[in-house]
KESE-47368 format. One record per residue (C-alpha): residue number from 1; x, y, z. Coordinates in steps of 0.1 Angstrom, whole numbers. Example, Ala and Ser with C-alpha at 12.3 -4.5 7.8 and 13.67 -1.06 7.14 Angstrom:
% residues 2
n:u:v:w
1:123:-45:78 .
2:137:-11:71 .
***
This chain:
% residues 224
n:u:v:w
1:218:-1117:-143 .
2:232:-1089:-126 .
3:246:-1091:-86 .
4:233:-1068:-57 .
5:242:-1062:-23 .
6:217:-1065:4 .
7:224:-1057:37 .
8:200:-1061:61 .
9:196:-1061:102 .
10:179:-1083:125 .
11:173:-1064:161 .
12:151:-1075:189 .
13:157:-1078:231 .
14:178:-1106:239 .
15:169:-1140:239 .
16:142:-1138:215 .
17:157:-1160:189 .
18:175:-1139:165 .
19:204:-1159:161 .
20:184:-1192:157 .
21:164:-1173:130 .
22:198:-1160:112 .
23:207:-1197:112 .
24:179:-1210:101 .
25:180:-1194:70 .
26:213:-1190:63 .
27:224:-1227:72 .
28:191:-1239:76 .
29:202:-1252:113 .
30:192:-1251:147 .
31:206:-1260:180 .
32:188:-1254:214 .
33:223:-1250:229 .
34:231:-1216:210 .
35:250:-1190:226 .
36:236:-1156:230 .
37:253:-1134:209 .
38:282:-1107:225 .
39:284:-1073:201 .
40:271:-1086:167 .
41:277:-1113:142 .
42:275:-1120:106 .
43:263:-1141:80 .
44:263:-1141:40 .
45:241:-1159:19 .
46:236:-1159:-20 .
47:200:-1157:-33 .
48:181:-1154:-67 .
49:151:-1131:-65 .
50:133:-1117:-99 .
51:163:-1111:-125 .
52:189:-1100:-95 .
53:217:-1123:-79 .
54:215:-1109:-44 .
55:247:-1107:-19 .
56:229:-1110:16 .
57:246:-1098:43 .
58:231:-1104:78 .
59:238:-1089:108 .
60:229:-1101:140 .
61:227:-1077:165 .
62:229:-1083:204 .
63:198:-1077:227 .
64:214:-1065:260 .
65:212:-1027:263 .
66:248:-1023:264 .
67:253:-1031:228 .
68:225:-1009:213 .
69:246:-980:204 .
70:265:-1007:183 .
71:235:-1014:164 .
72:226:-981:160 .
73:262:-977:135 .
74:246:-1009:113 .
75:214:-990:108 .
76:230:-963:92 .
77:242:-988:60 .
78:213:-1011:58 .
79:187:-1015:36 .
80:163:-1036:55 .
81:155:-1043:92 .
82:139:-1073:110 .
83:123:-1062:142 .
84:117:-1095:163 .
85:102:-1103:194 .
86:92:-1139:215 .
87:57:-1145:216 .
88:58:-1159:252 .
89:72:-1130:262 .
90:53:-1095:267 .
91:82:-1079:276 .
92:97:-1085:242 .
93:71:-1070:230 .
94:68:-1037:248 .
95:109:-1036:236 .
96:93:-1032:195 .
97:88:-991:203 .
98:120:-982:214 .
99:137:-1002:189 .
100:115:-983:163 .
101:128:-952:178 .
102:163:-963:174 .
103:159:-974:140 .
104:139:-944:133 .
105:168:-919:144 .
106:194:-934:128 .
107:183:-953:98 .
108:183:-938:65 .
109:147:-929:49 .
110:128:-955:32 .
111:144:-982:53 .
112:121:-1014:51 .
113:112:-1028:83 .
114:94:-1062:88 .
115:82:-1075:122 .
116:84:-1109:136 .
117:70:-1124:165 .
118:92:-1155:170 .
119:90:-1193:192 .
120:52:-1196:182 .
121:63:-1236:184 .
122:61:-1229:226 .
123:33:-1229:248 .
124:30:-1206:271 .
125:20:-1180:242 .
126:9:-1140:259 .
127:10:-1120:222 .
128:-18:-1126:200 .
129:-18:-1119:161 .
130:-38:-1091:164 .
131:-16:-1074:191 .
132:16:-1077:166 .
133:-5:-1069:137 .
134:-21:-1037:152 .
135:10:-1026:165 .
136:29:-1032:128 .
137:3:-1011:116 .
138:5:-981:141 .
139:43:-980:132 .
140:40:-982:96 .
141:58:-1015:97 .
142:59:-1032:66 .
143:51:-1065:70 .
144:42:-1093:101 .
145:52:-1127:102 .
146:49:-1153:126 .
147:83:-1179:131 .
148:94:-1207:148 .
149:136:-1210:141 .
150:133:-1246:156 .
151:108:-1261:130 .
152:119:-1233:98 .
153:82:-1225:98 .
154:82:-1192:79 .
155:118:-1176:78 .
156:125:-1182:45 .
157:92:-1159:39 .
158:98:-1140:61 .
159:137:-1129:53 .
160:127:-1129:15 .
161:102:-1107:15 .
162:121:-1083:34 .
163:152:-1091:2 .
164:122:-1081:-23 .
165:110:-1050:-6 .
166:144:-1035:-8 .
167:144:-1048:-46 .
168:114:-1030:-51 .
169:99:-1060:-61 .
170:74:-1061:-34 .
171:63:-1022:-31 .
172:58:-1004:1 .
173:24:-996:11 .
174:34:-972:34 .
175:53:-944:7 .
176:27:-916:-3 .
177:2:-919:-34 .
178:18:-884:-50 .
179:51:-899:-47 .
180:46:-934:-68 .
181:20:-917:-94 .
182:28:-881:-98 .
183:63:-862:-108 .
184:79:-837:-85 .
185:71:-801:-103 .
186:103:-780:-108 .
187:99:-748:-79 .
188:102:-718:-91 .
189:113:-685:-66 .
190:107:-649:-73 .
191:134:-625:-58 .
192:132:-614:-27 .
193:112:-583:-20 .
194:102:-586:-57 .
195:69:-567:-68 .
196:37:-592:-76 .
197:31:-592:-112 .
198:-8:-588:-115 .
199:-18:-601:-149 .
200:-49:-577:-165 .
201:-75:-595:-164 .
202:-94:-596:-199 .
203:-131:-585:-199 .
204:-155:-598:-223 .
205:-185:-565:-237 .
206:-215:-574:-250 .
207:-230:-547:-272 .
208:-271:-551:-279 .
209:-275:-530:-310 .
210:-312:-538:-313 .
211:-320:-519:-277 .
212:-335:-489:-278 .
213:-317:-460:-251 .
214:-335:-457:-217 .
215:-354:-422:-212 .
216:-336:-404:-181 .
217:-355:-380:-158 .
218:-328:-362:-147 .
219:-332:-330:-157 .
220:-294:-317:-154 .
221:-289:-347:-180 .
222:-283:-340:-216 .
223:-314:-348:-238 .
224:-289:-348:-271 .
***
């Protein structure tokens, strides 16, 4: 069985539960006392998925505005991004697009992204399913799952699937039908300023030998 690294992201405004997510999975833990995380921290965890032994690193990324252009540097080397908000709060929410953007502008192409609307063990709840899923769907978002770090329901899903879209075992609906189905044709250039070559086009004649020849009445024609 061959070994892979994985890194992926988790980004989201603060206080949505990404650390108690991280946790979750990784130690399968929680604590309601958890302190909100300052910069970014980090987590490893080993995992089978199809015929690969995956390296998983995780990298949990503060909320507060002031360590986004941090995040912005893990982006770059990642191959996977979970995008998390708190259902109870709308704000949260609203924060999705300009994390998108960030991701977006400094991610590498073909990044997978998952979304995940978090706490759904709460009352209290402003975010329906169908805001979160139109909303994946508008930003070409992989994937949306609903969590609750506090009772596990769901991370495991919802971090593995993630794992097996950057495998390639799960494909992405989003890439383009050409690109999965069709190969790239090799371009060709002519020089510049070259002249077109028209190619002479072949003309197919039809000769009736069984007509008879029409009688002109032109008189300057030749009656021979």
């Amino acid at each position: 069985m061959s070994e892979v690294l994985r890194k992926l992201v988790i980004a989201g405004d603060s206080a949505c539960g990404k650390s108690c997510l991280v946790l979750r999975y990784v130690e399968n833990t929680f604590s309601l006392n958890h302190v909100s995380t300052i910069g970014l921290d980090f987590r490893i965890k080993m995992l089978e998925r199809g015929d690969k032994k995956v390296k998983l690193q995780v990298w949990d990324t503060a909320g507060q505005e002031r360590f986004r252009a941090m995040a912005s540097s893990y982006f770059r080397v990642a191959q996977g991004v979970i995008i998390t908000f708190d259902v109870t709060n709308e704000e949260s929410f609203h924060g999705i697009n300009v994390w998108m953007r960030q991701i977006r502008e400094h991610a590498p192409e073909g990044i997978k992204i998952i979304l995940v609307g978090n706490k759904i063990d709460l009352d209290g709840r402003v975010v329906t399913r169908e805001m979160a899923e139109e909303l994946a769907e508008k930003l070409k978002i992989e994937q949306y799952f609903e969590t609750s770090a506090k009772s596990g329901e769901n991370v495991n899903e919802a971090f593995d699937t993630l794992v097996d879209y950057t495998l390639g075992i799960i494909k992405s609906k989003h890439e383009p039908e050409e690109e999965k189905t069709q190969p790239e044709a090799p371009e060709t250039f002519a020089p510049y300023n070259a002249t077109p070559v028209v190619e002479p086009q072949k003309e197919e004649i039809v000769v009736n030998l069984n007509k008879k020849p029409e009688k002109t009445s032109d008189p300057k024609a030749c009656g021979c």
